[in-house]
KEKE-3310 file (N, C-alpha, C; in steps of 0.2 Angstrom, whole numbers, plus 5000, padded with zeros to 4 digits):
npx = (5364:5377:5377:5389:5397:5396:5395:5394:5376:5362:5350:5335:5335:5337:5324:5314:5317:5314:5300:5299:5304:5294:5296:5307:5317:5314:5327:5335:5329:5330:5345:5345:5339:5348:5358:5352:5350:5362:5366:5361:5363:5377:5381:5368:5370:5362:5369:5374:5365:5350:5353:5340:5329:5338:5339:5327:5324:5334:5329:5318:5324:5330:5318:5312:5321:5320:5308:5310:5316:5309:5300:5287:5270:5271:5262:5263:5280:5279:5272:5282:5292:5288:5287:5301:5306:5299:5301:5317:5315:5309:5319:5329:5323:5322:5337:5341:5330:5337:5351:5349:5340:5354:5362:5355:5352:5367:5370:5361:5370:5380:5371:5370:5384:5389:5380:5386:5397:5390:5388:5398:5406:5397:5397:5400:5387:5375:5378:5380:5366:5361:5368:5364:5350:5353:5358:5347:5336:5343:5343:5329:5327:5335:5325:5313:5317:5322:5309:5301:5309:5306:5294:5292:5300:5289:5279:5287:5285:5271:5257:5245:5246:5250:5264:5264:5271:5263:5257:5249:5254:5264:5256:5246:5238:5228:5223:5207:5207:5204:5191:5176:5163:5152:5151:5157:5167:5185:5195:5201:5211:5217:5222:5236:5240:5236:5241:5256:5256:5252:5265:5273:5268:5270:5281:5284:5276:5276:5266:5251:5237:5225:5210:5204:5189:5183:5172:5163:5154:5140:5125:5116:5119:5120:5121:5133:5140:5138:5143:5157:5163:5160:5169:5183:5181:5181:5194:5204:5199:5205:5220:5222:5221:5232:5241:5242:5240:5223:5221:5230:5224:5209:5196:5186:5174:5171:5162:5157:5163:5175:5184:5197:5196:5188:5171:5164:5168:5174:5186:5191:5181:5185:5198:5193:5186:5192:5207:5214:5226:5233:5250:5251:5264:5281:5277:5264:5246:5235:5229:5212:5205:5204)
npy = (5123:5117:5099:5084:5083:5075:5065:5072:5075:5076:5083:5084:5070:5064:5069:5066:5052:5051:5048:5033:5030:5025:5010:5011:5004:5015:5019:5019:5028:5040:5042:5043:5056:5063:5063:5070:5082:5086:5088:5098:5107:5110:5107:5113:5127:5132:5132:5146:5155:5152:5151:5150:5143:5131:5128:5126:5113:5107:5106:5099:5087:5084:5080:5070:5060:5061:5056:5042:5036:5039:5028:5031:5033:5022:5032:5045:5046:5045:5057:5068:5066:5068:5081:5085:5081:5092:5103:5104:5106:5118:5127:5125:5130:5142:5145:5145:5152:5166:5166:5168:5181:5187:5187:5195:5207:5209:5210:5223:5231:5234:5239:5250:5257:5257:5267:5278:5281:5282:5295:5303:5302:5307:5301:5286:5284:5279:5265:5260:5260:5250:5239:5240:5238:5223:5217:5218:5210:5197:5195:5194:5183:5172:5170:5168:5154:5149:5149:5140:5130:5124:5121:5110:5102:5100:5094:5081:5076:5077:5068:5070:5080:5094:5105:5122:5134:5148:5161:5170:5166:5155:5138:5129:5112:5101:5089:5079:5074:5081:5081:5073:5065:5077:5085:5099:5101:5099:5085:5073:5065:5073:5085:5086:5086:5101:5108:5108:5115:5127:5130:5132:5143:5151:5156:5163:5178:5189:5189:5186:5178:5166:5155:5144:5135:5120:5108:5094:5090:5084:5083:5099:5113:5126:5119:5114:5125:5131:5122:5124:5134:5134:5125:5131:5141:5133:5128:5139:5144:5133:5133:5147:5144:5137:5146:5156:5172:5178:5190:5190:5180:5177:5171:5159:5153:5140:5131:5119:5124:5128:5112:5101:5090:5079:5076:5064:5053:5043:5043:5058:5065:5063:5072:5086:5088:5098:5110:5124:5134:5149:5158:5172:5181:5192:5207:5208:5208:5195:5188:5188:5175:5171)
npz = (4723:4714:4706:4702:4689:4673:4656:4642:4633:4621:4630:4627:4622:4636:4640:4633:4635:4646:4648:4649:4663:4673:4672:4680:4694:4709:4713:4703:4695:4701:4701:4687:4685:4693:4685:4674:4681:4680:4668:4664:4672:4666:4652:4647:4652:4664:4674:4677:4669:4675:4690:4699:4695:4693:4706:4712:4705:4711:4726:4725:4719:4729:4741:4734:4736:4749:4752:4745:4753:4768:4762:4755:4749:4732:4721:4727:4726:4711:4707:4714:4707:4692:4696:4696:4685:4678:4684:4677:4666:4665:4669:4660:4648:4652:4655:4640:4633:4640:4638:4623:4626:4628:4615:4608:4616:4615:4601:4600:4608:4598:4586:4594:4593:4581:4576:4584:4577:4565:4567:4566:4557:4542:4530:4529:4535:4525:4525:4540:4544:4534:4540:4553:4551:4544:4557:4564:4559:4558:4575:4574:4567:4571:4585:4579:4570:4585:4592:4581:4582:4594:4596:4585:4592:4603:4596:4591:4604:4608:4603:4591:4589:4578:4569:4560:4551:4546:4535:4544:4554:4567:4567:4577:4576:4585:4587:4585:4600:4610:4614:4622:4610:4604:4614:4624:4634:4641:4639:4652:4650:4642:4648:4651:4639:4635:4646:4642:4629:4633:4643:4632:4625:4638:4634:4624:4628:4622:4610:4602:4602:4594:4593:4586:4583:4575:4567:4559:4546:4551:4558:4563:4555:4564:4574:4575:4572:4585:4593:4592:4593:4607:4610:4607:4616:4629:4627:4627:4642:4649:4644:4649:4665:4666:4667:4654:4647:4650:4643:4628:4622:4608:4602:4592:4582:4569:4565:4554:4543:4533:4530:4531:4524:4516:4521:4517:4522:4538:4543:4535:4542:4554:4554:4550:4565:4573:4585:4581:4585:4583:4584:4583:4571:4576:4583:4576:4575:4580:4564:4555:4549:4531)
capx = (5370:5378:5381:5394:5398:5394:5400:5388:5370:5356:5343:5329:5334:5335:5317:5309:5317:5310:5293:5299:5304:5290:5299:5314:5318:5315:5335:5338:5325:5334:5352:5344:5338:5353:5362:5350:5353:5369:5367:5356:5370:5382:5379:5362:5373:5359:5372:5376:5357:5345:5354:5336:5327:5341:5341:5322:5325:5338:5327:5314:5327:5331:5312:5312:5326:5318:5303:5310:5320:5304:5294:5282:5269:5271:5260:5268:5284:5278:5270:5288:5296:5286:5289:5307:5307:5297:5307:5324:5313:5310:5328:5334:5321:5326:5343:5341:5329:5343:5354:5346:5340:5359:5364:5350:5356:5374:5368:5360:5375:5382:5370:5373:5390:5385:5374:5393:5401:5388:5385:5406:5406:5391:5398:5396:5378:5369:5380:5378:5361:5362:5372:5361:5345:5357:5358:5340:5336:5347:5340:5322:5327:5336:5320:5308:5319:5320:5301:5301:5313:5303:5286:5296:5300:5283:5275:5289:5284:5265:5252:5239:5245:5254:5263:5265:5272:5260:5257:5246:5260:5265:5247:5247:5232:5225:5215:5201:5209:5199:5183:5170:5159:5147:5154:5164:5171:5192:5194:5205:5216:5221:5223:5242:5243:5235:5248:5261:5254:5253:5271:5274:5264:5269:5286:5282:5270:5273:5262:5244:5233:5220:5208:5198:5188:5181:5168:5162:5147:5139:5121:5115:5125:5118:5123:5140:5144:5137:5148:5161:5162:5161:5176:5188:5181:5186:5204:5208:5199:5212:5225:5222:5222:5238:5246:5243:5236:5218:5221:5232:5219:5203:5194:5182:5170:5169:5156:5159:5167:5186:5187:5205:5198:5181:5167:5160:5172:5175:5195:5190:5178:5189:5202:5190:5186:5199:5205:5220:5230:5237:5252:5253:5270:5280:5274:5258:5241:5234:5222:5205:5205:5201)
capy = (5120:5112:5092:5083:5084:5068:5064:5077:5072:5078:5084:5083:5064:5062:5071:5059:5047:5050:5044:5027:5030:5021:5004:5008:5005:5021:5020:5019:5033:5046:5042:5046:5062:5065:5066:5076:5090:5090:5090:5105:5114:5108:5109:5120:5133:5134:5138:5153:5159:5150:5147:5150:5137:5126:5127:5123:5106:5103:5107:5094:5080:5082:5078:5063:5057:5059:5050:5034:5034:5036:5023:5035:5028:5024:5038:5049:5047:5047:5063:5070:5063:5073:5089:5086:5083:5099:5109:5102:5110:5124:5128:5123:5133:5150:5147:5147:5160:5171:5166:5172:5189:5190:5189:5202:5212:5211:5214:5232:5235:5233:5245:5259:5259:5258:5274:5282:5281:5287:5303:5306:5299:5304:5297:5279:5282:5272:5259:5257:5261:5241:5236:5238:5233:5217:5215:5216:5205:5192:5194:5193:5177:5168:5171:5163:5148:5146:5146:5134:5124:5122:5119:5105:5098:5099:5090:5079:5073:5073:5065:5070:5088:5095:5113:5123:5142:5153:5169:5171:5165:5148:5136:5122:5109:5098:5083:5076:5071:5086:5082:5067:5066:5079:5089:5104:5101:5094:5078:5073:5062:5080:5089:5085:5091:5107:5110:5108:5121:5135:5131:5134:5150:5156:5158:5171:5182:5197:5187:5186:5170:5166:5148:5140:5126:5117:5103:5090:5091:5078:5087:5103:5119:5128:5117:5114:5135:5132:5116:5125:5142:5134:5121:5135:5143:5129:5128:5146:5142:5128:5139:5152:5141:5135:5152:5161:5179:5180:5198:5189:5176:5176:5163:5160:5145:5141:5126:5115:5128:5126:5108:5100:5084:5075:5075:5057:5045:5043:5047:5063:5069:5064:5075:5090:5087:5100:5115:5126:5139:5151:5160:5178:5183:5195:5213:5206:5207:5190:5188:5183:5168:5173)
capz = (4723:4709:4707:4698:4680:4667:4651:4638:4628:4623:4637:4626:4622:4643:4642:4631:4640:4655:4649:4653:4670:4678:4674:4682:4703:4712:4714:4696:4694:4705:4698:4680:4687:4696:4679:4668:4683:4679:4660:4664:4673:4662:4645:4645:4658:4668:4685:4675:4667:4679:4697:4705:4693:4696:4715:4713:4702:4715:4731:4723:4720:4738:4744:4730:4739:4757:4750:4743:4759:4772:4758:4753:4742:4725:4718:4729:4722:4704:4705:4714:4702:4689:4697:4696:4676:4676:4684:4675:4660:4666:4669:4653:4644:4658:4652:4633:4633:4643:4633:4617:4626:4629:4610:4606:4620:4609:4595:4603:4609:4592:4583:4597:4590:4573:4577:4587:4570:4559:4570:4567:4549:4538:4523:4530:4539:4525:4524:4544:4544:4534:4543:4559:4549:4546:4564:4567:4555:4562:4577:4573:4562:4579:4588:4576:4573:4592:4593:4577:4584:4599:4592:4582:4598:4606:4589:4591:4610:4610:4598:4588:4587:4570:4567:4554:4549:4539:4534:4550:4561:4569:4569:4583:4577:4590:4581:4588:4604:4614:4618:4617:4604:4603:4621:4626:4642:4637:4642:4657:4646:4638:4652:4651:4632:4635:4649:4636:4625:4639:4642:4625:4623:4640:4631:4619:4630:4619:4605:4601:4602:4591:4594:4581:4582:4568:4568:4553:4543:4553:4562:4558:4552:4567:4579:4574:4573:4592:4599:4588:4598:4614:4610:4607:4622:4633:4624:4628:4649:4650:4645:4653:4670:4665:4667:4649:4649:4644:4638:4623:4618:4605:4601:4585:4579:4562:4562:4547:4536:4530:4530:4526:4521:4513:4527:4515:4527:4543:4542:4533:4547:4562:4553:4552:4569:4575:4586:4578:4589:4579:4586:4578:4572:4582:4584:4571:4578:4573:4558:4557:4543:4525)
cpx = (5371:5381:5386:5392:5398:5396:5392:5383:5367:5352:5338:5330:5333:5328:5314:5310:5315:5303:5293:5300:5302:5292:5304:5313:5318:5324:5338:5335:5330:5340:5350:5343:5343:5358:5358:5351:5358:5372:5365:5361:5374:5382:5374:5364:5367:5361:5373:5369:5354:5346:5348:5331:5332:5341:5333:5322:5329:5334:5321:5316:5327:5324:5310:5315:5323:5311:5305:5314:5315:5300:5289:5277:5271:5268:5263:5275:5285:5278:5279:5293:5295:5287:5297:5309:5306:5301:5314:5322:5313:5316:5328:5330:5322:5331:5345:5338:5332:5348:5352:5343:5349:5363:5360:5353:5363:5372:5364:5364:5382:5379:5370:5380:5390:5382:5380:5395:5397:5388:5392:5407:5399:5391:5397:5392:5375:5374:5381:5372:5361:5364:5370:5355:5346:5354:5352:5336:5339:5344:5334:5321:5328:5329:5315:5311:5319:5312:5300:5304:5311:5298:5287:5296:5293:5278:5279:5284:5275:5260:5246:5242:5252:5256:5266:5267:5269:5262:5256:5252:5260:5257:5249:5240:5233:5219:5212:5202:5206:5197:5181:5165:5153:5150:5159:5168:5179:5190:5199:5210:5221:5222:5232:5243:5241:5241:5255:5261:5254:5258:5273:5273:5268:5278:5288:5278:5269:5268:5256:5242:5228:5218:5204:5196:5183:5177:5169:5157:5140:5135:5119:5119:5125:5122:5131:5144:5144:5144:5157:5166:5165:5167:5183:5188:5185:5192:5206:5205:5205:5219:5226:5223:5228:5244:5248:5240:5229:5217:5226:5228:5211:5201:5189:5182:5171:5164:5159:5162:5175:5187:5194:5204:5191:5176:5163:5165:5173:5182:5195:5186:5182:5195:5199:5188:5191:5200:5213:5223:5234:5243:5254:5263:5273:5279:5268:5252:5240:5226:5217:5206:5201:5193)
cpy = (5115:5103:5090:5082:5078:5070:5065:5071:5075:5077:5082:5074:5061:5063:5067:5052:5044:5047:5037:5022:5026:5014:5004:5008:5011:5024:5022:5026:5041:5047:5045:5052:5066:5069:5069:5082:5091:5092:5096:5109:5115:5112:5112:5125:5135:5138:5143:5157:5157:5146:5144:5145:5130:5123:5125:5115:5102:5101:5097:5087:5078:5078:5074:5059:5055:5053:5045:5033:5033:5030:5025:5029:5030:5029:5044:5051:5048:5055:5070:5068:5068:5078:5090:5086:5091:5105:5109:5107:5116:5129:5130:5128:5141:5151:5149:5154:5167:5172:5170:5180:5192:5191:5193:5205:5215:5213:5222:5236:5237:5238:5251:5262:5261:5265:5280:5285:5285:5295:5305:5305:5301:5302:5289:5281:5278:5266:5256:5259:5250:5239:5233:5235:5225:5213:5215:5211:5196:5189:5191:5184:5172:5167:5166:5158:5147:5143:5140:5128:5119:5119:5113:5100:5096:5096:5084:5072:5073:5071:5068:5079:5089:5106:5112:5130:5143:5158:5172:5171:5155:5144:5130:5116:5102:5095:5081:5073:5076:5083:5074:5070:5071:5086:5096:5105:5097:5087:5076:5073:5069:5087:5091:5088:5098:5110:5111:5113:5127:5136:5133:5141:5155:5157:5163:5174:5189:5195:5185:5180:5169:5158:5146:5133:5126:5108:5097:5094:5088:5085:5093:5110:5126:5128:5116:5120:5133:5128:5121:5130:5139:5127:5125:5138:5139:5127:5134:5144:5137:5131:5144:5150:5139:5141:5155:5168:5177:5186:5193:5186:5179:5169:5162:5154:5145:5135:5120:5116:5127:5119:5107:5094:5082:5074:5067:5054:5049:5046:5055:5068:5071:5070:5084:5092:5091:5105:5118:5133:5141:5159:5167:5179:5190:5203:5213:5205:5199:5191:5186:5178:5171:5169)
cpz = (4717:4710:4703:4692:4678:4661:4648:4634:4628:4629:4634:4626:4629:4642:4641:4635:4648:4655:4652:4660:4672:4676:4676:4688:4704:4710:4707:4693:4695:4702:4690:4679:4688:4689:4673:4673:4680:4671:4659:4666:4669:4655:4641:4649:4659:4674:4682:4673:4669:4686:4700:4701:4694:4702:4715:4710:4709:4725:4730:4722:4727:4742:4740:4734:4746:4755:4749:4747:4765:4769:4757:4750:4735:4722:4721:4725:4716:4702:4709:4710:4696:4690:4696:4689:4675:4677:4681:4670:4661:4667:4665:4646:4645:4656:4646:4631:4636:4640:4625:4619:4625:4620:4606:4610:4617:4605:4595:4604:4602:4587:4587:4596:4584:4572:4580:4581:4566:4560:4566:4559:4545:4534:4522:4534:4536:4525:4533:4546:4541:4537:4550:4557:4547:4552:4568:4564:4558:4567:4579:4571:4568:4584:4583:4574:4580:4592:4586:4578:4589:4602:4587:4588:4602:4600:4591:4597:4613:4603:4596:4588:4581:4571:4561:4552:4545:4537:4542:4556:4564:4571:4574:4580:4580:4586:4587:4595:4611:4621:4618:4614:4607:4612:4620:4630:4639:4643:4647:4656:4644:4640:4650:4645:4632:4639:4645:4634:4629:4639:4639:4624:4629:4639:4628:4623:4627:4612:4607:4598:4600:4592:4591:4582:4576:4569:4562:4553:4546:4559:4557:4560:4562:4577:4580:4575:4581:4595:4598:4592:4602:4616:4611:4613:4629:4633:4630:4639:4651:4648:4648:4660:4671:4665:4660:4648:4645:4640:4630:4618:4614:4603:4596:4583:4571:4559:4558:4541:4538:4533:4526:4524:4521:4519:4524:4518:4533:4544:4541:4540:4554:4560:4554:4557:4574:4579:4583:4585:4585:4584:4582:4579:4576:4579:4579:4577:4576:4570:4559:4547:4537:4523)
residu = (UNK:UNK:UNK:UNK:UNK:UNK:UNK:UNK:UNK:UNK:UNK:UNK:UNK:UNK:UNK:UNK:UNK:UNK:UNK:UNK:UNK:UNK:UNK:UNK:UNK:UNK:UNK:UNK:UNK:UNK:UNK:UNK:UNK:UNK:UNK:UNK:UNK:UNK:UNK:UNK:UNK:UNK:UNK:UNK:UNK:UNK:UNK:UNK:UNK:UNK:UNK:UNK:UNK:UNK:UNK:UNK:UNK:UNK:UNK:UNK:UNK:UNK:UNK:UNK:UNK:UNK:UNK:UNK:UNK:UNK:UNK:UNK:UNK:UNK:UNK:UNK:UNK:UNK:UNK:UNK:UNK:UNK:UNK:UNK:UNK:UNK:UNK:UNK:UNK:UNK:UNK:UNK:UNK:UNK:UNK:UNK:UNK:UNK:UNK:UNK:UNK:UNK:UNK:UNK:UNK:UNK:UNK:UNK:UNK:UNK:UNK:UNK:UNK:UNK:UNK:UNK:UNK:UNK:UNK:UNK:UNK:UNK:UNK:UNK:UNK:UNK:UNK:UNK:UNK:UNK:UNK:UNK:UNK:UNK:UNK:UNK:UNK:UNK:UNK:UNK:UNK:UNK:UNK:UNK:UNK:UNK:UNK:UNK:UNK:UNK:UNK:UNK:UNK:UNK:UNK:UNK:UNK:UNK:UNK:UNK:UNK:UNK:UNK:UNK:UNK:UNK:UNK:UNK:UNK:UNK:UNK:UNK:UNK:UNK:UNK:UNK:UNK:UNK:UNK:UNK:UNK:UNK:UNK:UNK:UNK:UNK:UNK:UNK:UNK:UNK:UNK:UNK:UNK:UNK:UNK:UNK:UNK:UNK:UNK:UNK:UNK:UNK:UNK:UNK:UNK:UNK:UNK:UNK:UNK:UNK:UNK:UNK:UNK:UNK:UNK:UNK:UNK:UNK:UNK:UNK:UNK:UNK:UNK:UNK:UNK:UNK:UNK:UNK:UNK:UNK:UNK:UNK:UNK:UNK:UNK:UNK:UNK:UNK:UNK:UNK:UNK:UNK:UNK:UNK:UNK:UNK:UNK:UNK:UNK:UNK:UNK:UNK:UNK:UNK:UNK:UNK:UNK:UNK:UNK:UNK:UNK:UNK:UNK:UNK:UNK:UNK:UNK:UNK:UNK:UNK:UNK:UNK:UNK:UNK:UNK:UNK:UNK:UNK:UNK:UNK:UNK:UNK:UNK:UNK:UNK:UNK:UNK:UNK:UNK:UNK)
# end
């Protein structure tokens, strides 16, 4: 069911906004909510590319509602509270991505014409022969901005992680906010930002996931390859748990080799301290590090 229409804004800027939540009254909460749905149906046409993700945002409003009307506890309605962001996002990300298959979709049905013509015409065949390669190009280009733009956004909104476009393919690094010292297990704090990441990945699922971890110099060479390994390991288990396929992922230590910065200070070390996630480009296996 759709609710009443508001006057337009960014959803991301609601999003971020929602961090602050927890010092508004329940009441004010719900009403903030109330109009990011409707910015979700609205101006991310969700009621048209994602009724059945909408109608889940919506169902969860509702038992928000029933909550802070029976006086649930406060934890209770935080963590319903949180599912109803989620799901607003989910939405909004169901709709764009439908969106974008639908202008690939056109653009398909744009070179099955293209292809009409030349059978009937051979004299323009190369020139729509370019003309479809154009349109694939296009395509392909829409698509990785998307993913760029939304890997921008997910930099924006958590801490301590940095992206980057290479050769290899989009890299995600995750500084020193893991583990504790000297461990492999993630830390609980960083539960929430590995959830992120999954989301993110389980976006593209026709691409290949590559996990580097990377130590200091600090111990011996030995032991570092070791923690190294089994840091990357625990990345790709937290994603994987997070709903990412572990047929997509590898994973590979590298010790104390390829620092990006001086292991004589402290600053330098925490900086090498790191795990990379490198997302291959599309229809690209991904690389192993030169």
């Amino acid at each position: 069911m759709l609710k009443q229409t508001i006057a337009t804004s960014s959803l991301m800027a609601l999003l971020i906004a929602g961090g602050c939540a927890t010092t508004q009254e329940p009441d004010d909460r719900v009403e903030r909510l109330r109009d990011q749905y409707s910015m979700v149906a609205t101006t991310e046409q969700a009621s048209e590319y994602a009724p059945l993700k909408l109608d889940d945002a919506d169902k969860a409003l509702d038992q928000l509602e029933r909550l802070i009307a029976e006086g649930a506890d406060p934890a209770e309605v935080e963590q319903q509270i949180y599912i109803v962001e989620r799901r607003l996002q989910i939405a909004t990300q169901t709709s764009r991505m439908k969106q974008a298959d639908e202008v690939v979709d056109q653009a398909s049905e744009r070179r099955s014409d293209l292809l009409l013509t030349a059978r009937t015409q051979r004299a323009e065949e190369a020139e729509a022969r370019a003309r479809m390669a154009q349109e694939e190009a296009l395509a392909a280009q829409a698509r990785a901005d998307q993913m760029s733009e939304r890997a921008a956004k997910l930099e924006r909104e958590l801490e301590n992680i940095s992206t980057e476009k290479t050769d290899r393919g989009l890299v995600l690094t995750l500084g020193n906010i893991l583990f504790e010292v000297d461990k492999a297990s993630i830390k609980a704090g960083s539960q929430r930002t590995l959830q992120r990441v999954a989301d993110f990945l389980s976006e593209y699922p026709d691409r290949d996931v590559m996990i580097e971890g990377f130590t200091d110099s600090t111990g011996s060479e030995s032991y570092n390859q070791d923690l190294s390994e089994r840091r990357a390991r625990s990345v790709q288990d937290t994603l994987v748990s997070n709903g990412v396929s572990a047929s997509r992922i590898k994973t590979r230590g590298y010790g104390e080799s390829h620092p990006v910065a001086s292991n004589d200070t402290a600053s330098g070390r925490l900086q090498n301290r790191r795990v990379e996630i490198i997302v291959a480009n599309a229809g690209e296996p991904v690389s192993e590090r030169e």
